[in-house]
N, C-alpha and C positions, 0 to 999 in steps of 0.2 A: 504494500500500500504506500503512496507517494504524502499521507499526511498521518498524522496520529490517533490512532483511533481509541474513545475516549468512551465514557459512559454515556452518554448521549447517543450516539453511534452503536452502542449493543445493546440498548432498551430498544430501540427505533428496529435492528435487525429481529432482534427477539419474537417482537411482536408480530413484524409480517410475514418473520420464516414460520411463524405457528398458524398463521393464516394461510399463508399456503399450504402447508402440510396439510390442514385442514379438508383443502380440495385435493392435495395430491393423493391421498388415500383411494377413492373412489375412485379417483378418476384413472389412476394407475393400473387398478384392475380392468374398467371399464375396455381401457385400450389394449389391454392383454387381452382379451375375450374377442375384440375387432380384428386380430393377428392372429388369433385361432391358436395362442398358447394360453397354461397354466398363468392363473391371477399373478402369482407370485415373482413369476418375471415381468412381470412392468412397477409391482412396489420395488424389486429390488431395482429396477432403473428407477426410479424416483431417490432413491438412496445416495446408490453407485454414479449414477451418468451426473446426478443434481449435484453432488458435490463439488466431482472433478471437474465441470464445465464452470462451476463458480471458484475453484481453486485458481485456474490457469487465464478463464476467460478476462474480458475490456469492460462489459457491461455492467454496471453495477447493479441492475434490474435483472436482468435476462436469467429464468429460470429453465432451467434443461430437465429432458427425463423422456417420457414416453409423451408422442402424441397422438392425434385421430390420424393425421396425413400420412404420417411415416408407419404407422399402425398397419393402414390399406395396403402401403407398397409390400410391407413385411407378409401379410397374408395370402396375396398377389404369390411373390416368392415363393411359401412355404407349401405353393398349391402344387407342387411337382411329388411330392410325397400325399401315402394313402393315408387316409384316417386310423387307420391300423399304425401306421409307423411314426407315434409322435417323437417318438425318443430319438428318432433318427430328425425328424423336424425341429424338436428343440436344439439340437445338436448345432445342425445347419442354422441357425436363427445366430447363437452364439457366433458361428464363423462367419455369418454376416455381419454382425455389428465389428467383429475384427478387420475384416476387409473395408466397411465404410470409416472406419477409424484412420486404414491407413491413407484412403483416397483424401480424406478432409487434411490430413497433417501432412501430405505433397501437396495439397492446394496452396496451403500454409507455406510448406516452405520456398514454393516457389513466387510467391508475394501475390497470386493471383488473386485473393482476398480484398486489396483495393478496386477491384475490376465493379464491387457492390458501390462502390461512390456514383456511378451511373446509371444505377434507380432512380427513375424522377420521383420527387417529390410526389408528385401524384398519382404516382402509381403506388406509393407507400400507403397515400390518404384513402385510396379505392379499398387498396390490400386490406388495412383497418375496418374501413366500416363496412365493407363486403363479410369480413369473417365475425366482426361485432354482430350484424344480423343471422349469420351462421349459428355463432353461437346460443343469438337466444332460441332461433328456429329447432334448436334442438332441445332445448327442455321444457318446449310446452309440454309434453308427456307426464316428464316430471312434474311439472306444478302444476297440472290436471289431475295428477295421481291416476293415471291412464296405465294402461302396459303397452311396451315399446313392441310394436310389429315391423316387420321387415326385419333385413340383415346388412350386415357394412358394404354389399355388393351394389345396392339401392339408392337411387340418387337421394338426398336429404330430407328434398321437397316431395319425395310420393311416400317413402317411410314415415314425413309428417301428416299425409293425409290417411296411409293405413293408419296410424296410431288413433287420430282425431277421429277415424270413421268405425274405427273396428279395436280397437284398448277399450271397451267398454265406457259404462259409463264414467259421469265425470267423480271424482271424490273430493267431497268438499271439504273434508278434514285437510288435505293435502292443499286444494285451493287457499284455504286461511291459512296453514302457516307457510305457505308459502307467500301468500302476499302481506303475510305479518312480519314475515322477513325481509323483505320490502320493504316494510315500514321504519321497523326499529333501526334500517342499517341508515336510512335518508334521516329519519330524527336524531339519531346517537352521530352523525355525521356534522350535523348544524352544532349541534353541544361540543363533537371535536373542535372545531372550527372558530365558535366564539370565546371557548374559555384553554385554546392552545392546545389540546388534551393529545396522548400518544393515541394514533391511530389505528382504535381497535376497533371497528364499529364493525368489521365484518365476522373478527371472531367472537363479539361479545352476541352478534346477534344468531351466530352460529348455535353456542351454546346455550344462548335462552330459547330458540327452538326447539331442540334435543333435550332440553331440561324440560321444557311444557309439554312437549309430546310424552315423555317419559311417566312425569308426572301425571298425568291423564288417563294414560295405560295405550294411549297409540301408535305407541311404539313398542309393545310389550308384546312377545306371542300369545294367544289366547290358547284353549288345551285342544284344538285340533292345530297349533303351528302354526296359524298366520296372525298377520298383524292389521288394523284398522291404516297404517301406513306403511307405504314401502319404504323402506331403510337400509343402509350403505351396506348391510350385511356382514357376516363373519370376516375378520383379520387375519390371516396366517401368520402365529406368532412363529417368524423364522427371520436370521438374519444373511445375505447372501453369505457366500465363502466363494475361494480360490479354487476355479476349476478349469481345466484345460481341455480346448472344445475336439473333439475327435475330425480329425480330417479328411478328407477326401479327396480327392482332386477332381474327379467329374462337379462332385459338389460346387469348387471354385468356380467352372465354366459356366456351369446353371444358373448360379448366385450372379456372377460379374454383373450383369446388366443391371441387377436390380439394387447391388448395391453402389454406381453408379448414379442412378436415381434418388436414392439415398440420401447419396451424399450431396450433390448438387443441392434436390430440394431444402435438402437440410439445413444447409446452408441458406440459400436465398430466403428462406421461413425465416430462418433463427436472426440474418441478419436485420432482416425487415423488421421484426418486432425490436428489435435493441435501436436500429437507426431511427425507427419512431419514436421510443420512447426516448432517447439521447436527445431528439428535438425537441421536448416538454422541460427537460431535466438543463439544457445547454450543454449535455457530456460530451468530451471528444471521446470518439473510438476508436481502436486499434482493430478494424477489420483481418487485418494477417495474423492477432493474438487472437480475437474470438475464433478465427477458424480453425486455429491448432486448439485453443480448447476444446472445440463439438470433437474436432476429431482423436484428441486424448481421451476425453469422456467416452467414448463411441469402444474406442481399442480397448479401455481398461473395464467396461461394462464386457466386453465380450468374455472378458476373461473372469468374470463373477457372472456371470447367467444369465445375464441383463438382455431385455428387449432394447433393440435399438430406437436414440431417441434423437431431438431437436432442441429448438427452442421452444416452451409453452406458451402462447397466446394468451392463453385463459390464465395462467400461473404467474404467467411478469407481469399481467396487466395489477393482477391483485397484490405480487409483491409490491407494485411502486407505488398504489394504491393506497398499500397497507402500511407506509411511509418507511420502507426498506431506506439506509444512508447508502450501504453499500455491500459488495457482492457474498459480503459474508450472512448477509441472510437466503442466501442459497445453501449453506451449510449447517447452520439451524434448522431449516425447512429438511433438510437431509436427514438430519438427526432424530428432528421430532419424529417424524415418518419412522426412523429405526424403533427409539424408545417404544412408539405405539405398536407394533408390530410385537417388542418383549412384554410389558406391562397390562398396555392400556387396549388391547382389542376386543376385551369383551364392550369395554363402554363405545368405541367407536362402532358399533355396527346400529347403535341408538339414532345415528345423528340419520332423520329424516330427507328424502331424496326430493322433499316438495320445496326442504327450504336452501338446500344447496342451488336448487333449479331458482329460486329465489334471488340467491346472492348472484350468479351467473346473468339474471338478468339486469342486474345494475350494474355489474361489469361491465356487461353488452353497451350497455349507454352509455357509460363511462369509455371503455374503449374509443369513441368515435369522438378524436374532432371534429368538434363541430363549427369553428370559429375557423380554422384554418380548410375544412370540407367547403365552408362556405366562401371562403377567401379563393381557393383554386376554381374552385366551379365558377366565379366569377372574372378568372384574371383571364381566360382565353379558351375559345375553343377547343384548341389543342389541349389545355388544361382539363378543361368539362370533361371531352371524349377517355378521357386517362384515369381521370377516378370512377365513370360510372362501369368503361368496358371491365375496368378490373374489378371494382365492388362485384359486377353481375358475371362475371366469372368465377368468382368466388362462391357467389351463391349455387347456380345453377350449374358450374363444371365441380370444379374443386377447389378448394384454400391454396394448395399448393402449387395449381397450373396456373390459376390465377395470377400469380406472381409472373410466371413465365409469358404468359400470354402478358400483362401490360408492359413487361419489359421487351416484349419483342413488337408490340404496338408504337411505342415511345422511340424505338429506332426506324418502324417504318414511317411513323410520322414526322422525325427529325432530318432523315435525310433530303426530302424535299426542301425542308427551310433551309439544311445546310449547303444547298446547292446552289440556293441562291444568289448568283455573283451579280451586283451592283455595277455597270458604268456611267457615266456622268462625264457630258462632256465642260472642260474649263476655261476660261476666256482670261486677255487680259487688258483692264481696262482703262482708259486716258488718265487714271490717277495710280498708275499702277500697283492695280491690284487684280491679283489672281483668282477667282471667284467661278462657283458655277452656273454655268448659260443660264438668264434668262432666256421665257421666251420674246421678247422684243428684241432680243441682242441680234445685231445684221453675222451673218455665216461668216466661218473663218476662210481667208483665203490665201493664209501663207502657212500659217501654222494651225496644228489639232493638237488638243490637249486632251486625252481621256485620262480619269480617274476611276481606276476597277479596285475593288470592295468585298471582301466575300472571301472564305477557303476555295483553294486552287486544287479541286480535286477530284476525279472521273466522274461525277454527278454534275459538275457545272460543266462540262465539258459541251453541250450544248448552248447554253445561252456564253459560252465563251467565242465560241464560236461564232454567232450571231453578233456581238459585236466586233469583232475582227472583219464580218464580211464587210459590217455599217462601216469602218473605218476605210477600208479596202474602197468601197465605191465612193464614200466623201474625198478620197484624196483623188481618183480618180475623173471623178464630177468635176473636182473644184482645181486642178490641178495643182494641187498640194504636194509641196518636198517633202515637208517634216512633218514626225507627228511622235508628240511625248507620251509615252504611255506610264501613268503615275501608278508602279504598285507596292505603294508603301502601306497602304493598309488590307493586303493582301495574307494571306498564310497558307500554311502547308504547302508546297505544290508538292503534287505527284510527277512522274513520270507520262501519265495522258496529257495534265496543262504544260507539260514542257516541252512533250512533240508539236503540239497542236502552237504550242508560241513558235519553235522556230521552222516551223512551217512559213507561219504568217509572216517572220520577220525573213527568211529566205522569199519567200515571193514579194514581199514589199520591195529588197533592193531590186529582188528582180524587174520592178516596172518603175523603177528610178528615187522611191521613197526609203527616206532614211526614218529608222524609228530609233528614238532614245529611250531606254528604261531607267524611269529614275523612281527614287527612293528604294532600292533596290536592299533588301535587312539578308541578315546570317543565313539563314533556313534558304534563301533563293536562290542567294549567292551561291550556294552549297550544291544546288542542281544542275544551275549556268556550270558550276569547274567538273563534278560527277559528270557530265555531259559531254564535254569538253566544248562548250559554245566559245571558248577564245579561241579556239582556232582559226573559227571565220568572223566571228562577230567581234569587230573593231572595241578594243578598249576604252575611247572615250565616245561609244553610243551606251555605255553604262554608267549610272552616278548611282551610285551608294548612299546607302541612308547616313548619316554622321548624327554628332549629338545637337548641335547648332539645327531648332525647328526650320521644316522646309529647305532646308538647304540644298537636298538634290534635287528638289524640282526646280527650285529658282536657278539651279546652276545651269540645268537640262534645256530649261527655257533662254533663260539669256545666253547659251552657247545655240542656240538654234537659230536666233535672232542675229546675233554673230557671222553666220554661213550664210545667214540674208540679204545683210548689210544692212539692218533698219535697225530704225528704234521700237523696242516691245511695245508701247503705246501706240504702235502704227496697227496693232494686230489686224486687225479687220479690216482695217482702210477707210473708217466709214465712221469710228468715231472721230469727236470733234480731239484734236491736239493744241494745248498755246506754245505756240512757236519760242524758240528760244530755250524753254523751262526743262531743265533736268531732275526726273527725280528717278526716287529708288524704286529696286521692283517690289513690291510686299506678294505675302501670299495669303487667304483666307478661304478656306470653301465654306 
């Protein structure tokens, strides 16, 4: 840790790692049961993966372990073995999380990890409230006190209509403390807030549900075994151990792809929730350490039993929520989880699934900016189209294509803009000054000044051309020698903008027109000698950008003006000159 961490800092962890742990319980099983293994390998990732990814990781929020996305892939995989052969399935489950371990820690060390810095922004805000509405879409069940039909193969939205049409009726014990839980967590929230208080409103409201159901007897089995509510159910008091996964090597083949997917998803998931929540918090993040964390968590979970895991959605919203200082309430949340697991799992199987689904729904809310949702949706088009396609990919494809799809929307819709190369032609005027055409200004007829704007690279490669032809028939129209072409506020060239310039500047001498390149920066210069354009192309039709503002184009021009024999203020011929008067040339666009 880069500051001192002090009591302040481990009341504050305390709190939201027992908050999470809270959810981690259930939910750990839940997504073991979605992968098609034993409950017990997704608590011991909630243990294993949650610690180690909060040990090594950037995030001070970001809670790791098991989740629904990586849950689906793992199930997907596991589906190459019979039901008959789970031991050979768990097996295989372990050697995948070994294998996504090692993909994520060469993402890592090969720095590919920054490559997350170009997620747009609104694809992070879609990402958010797309899986915010995910989230709550799945516990109407629960807090209808409904039973869950369908299975994890079933898109989200028809498992919620089987549930709402065919879970029977509704249970209204389940409805109240569920939205009693709701209540208590928005009131004990205001009381945090006005009188300072540590941030306990979701475990305190936790515990007074599970204590009133308790208290009631609806959460109590009656003497034929069931309960008036469903409840988090039995804990297997066990703690992982050191096991070494049996290998295979067909295994490896069968596995690669999927734990490829894995690891990528894993990644783009896990970064996405940290890079959000870093935006609320002001954190800087170390995307090349978060990645070698998932992928040390990932390796060292394979070797304890562990389902492989991510980053939680639903886990970091409520650690940051839960006013987590920093990553070390990931190992709390680790811990609790263990101790519950030796001690305490007769009482957790009390805690009601109406008021979990409760708390998860004001997560849900809570999740979504909504100040900044509202801010993108308003700055551009481009902006709108980025959070909704990825929100509604979220919803209707998946949480984790989601991601993929708006970052591959965000590039198809970038590259248009970035193609867009700017020319502007420049005049100079009887006061001289270099400025761009009016339209009143009379055509030039000794000299052409263009000004190009824009990345120089295979995507402008048309409208570069388009201007080259416009220049090509103005000097030819107007029988024009010179002509300056200004690309100092140009970048990148490629290899296509540098064929296609000395194309244009070969066929220009060839019909008697000289062109200057001025304001000429590092990066161009770097293509002209890689090229070897000195060969042919005269040393002084080049002027170099220097530090002194404009100085290559006013040199470009006043040497142009030079091989004239006139004065720059003659440019056009046509404005008014006072005879006699000397002045300097300026520049301004």
């Amino acid at each position: 840790m880069s500051f001192d961490y002090n009591w302040k800092f481990a009341r504050n962890d305390v709190l939201a790692g027992l908050t999470v742990a809270a959810i981690s319980l259930p939910q750990a099983m839940a997504y073991a049961l979605i992968a098609g293994v034993d409950p017990r390998f997704g608590l011991y990732s909630a243990i294993i993966v949650t610690a180690v990814a909060s040990i090594f990781g950037s995030s001070s929020h970001l809670i790791n372990g098991p989740t629904n996305a990586i849950s689906l892939v793992v199930f997907s995989a596991l589906a190459i073995f019979d039901p008959d052969a789970r031991l050979d399935a768990y097996q295989a489950m372990f050697l995948l999380g070994i294998m996504v371990g090692i993909i994520q820690i060469l993402i890592a060390v090969f720095k590919l990890g920054d490559l997350t810095r170009y997620i747009s922004e609104s694809v992070v805000i879609g990402f958010m409230a797309g899986a915010g509405l995910l989230i709550a879409v799945g516990q109407v069940g629960n807090f209808l006190g409904l039973h869950d039909e369908g299975n994890g193969h079933q898109h989200v939205l028809f498992r919620l209509w089987e549930t709402v049409t065919q879970g029977g009726p509704v249970n209204f014990y389940a409805l109240g403390i569920g939205a009693a839980t709701i209540v208590v967590v928005l009131l004990l929230r205001q009381i945090v807030r006005k009188f300072g208080l540590p941030q306990i409103e979701m475990l305190t409201a936790l515990v007074i549900a599970a204590g009133f159901a308790a208290f009631f007897g609806w959460s109590i089995p009656s003497a034929q075994g069931k309960t008036l509510l469903s409840v988090v159910g039995n804990v297997p008091a066990s703690l992982p151990a050191p096991h070494l996964p049996v290998i295979k090597w067909e295994w490896i083949s069968d596995l690669s792809s999927s734990a490829f997917a894995i690891a990528f998803l894993g990644l783009l998931e896990a970064l996405a929730i940290a890079k959000s929540i870093a935006h609320q918090t002001r954190q800087k993040l170390d995307y090349n350490q978060q990645c070698l964390a998932e992928g040390l968590a990932n390796l060292t979970g394979g070797f304890f039993q562990c389902l492989p895991g991510s980053g939680s959605l639903t886990r970091s919203a409520i650690n940051h929520q839960s006013g987590a200082s920093t990553r070390v309430s990931g190992l709390f949340a680790a811990a609790a989880v263990a101790i519950t697991l030796l001690i305490a799992a007769p009482l957790a199987k009390f805690i009601p699934k109406a008021a979990l689904a409760g708390l998860l729904f004001v997560i849900a809310v809570r999740l979504v900016d909504w100040k900044r949702l509202r801010y993108a949706v308003r700055a551009s088009w481009y902006d709108a189209a980025l959070v909704f396609i990825t929100a509604f990919s979220a919803l209707f494809i998946t949480v984790e294509f989601s991601i993929l799809i708006g970052v591959a929307l965000s590039i198809v819709l970038f590259v248009p803009r970035a193609a867009r190369l700017r020319a502007s032609e420049l005049v100079v005027t009887p006061e001289g000054l270099i400025r761009e055409r009016l339209s009143d200004d009379p055509p030039a007829k000794d000299l052409l000044i263009y000004d190009l704007e824009g990345e120089l690279f295979f995507g402008a490669a048309p409208e570069l051309d388009r201007y080259f032809d416009e220049i090509t028939q103005r000097t030819k129209e107007g029988g024009i020698r010179f002509v300056v072409l200004r690309v100092k506020r140009t970048r990148n060239p490629d290899v296509v903008f540098l064929e296609h310039l000395e194309h244009f500047l070969r066929e220009s001498d060839a019909h008697g027109v000289t062109v200057f390149l001025a304001g000429v920066r590092a990066d161009f210069s770097r293509g002209l000698s890689n090229l070897r354009f000195g060969e042919w192309l005269r040393s002084d039709r080049v002027f170099y950008e220097e530090d002194q503002v404009y100085s290559a184009t006013l040199k470009a021009v006043r040497h142009a003006y030079d091989l004239l024999g006139k004065d720059p203020r003659h440019y056009s011929g046509e404005f008014e000159v006072i005879e006699g008067e000397k002045k300097e040339l300026y520049y301004l666009v």
